[in-house]
N, C-alpha and C positions, 0 to 999 in steps of 0.2 A: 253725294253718295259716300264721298273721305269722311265727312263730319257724320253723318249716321253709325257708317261704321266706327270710327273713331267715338261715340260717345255709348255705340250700343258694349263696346269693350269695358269704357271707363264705369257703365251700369252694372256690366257683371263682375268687374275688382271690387265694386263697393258693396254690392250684396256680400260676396265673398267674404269681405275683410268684415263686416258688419255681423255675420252670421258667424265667425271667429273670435271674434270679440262679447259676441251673447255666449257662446259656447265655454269660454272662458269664463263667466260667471255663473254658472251652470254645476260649479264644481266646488264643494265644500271640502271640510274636515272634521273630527272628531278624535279623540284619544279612547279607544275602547279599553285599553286597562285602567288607565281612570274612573271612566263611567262604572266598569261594573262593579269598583273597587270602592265607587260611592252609596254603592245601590243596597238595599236597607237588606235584599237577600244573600249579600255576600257574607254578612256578621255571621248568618244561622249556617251557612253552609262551611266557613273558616272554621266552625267550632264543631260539627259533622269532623269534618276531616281531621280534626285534632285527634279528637279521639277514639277516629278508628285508628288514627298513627297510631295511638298510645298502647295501642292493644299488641300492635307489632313488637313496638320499642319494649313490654314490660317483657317478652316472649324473649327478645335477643337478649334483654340484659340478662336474665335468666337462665340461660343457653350460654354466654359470652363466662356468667359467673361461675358455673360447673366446668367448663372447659378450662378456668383458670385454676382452679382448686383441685381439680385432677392434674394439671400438671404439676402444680406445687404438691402434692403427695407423692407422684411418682418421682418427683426428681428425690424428693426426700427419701424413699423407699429404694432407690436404684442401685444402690451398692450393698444392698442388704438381699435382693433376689438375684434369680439365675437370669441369664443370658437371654432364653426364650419367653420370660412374662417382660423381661424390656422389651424386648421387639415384640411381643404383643400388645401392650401397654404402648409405644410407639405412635403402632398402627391405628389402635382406639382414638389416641390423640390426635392424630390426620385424619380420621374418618370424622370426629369430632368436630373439625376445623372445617373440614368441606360441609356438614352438616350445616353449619353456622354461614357458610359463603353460601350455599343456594336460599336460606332461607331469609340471609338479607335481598338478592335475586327478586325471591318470590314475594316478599313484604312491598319492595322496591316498583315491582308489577301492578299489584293489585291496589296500589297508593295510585299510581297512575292510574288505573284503570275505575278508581272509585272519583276521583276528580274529574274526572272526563265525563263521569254517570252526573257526577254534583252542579260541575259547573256546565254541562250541555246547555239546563234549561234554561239559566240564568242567559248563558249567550243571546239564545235564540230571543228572549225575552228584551233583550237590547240592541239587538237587529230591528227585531220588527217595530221596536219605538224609532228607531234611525231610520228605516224606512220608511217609516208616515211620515216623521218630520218633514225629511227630504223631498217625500212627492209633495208634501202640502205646502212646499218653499220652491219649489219649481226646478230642485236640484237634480242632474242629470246622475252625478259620480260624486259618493264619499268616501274622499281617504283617510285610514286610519295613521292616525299622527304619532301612536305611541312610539316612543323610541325605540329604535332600530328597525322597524316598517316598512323601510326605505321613502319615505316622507320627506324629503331634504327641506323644503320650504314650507308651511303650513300659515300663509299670509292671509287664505281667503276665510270664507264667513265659519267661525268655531261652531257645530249644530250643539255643544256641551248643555249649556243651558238650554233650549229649545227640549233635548233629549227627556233631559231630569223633570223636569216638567210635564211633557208627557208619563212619565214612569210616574208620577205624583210622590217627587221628592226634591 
């Protein structure tokens, strides 16, 4: 009865330990800012977002130019007027400045908010290749390995290539 029980114990450490050991291989990694950084729809969407930037950027410099050329005229003008068009003139230049800080603000927003529109699909589109991969590899859990992820080790099977290959690249 010691030996039954004593080897029905040593049968259930070894499942145990065997079943921890499958489980451990069960567990890939990939670098997703690589992949989608490879992926042939990042070129078209980098160049989207360039040039809704730019539309921003020619706006601020624009705005940044006339705020600098008002101040070079009133300073040049400020001993030549009264009292009350400085401190008007002043005020225009601070309203001028604040104009210029929310509208970087609001450029600053809607830059994010258009990258997030651009690059959603593309995500989603290299999840769901990583997810076929994975199931069709018998992987339980993939980590992403991009730096700073929290990833410290990234030893077991890379799916990178497996990925790009589905994506037909």
């Amino acid at each position: 009865m010691k030996h039954l029980k004593s080897l029905l114990i040593a049968a259930v450490l070894f499942v145990g330990m065997t079943q921890a050991v499958s489980a451990q291989s069960k567990v890939a990694h990939i670098n997703v800012t690589e992949l989608m950084g490879a992926m042939p729809d990042m070129k078209a969407a980098n160049k989207q977002l360039e040039d809704y930037g730019k539309t921003f950027d020619n706006e601020y410099r624009a705005m940044v130019e006339e705020y600098q050329n008002k101040i070079k005229k009133y300073d040049q003008e400020a001993a030549t007027v009264s009292d009350a068009i400085n401190e008007t003139r002043t005020r225009e230049v601070q309203e001028m400045g604040n104009r210029i800080q929310e509208y970087q603000q609001t450029a600053s927003k809607e830059m994010q908010k258009k990258q997030e529109e651009i690059l959603k699909p593309i995500l989603e589109k290299a999840k769901a290749a990583i997810q076929k991969v994975a199931r069709a590899k018998g992987y339980l859990y993939v980590l992403d390995s991009t730096v700073g992820s929290g990833v410290l080790v990234a030893d077991g099977p890379d799916l990178m290539a497996d990925v790009k290959k589905e994506l037909g690249f």
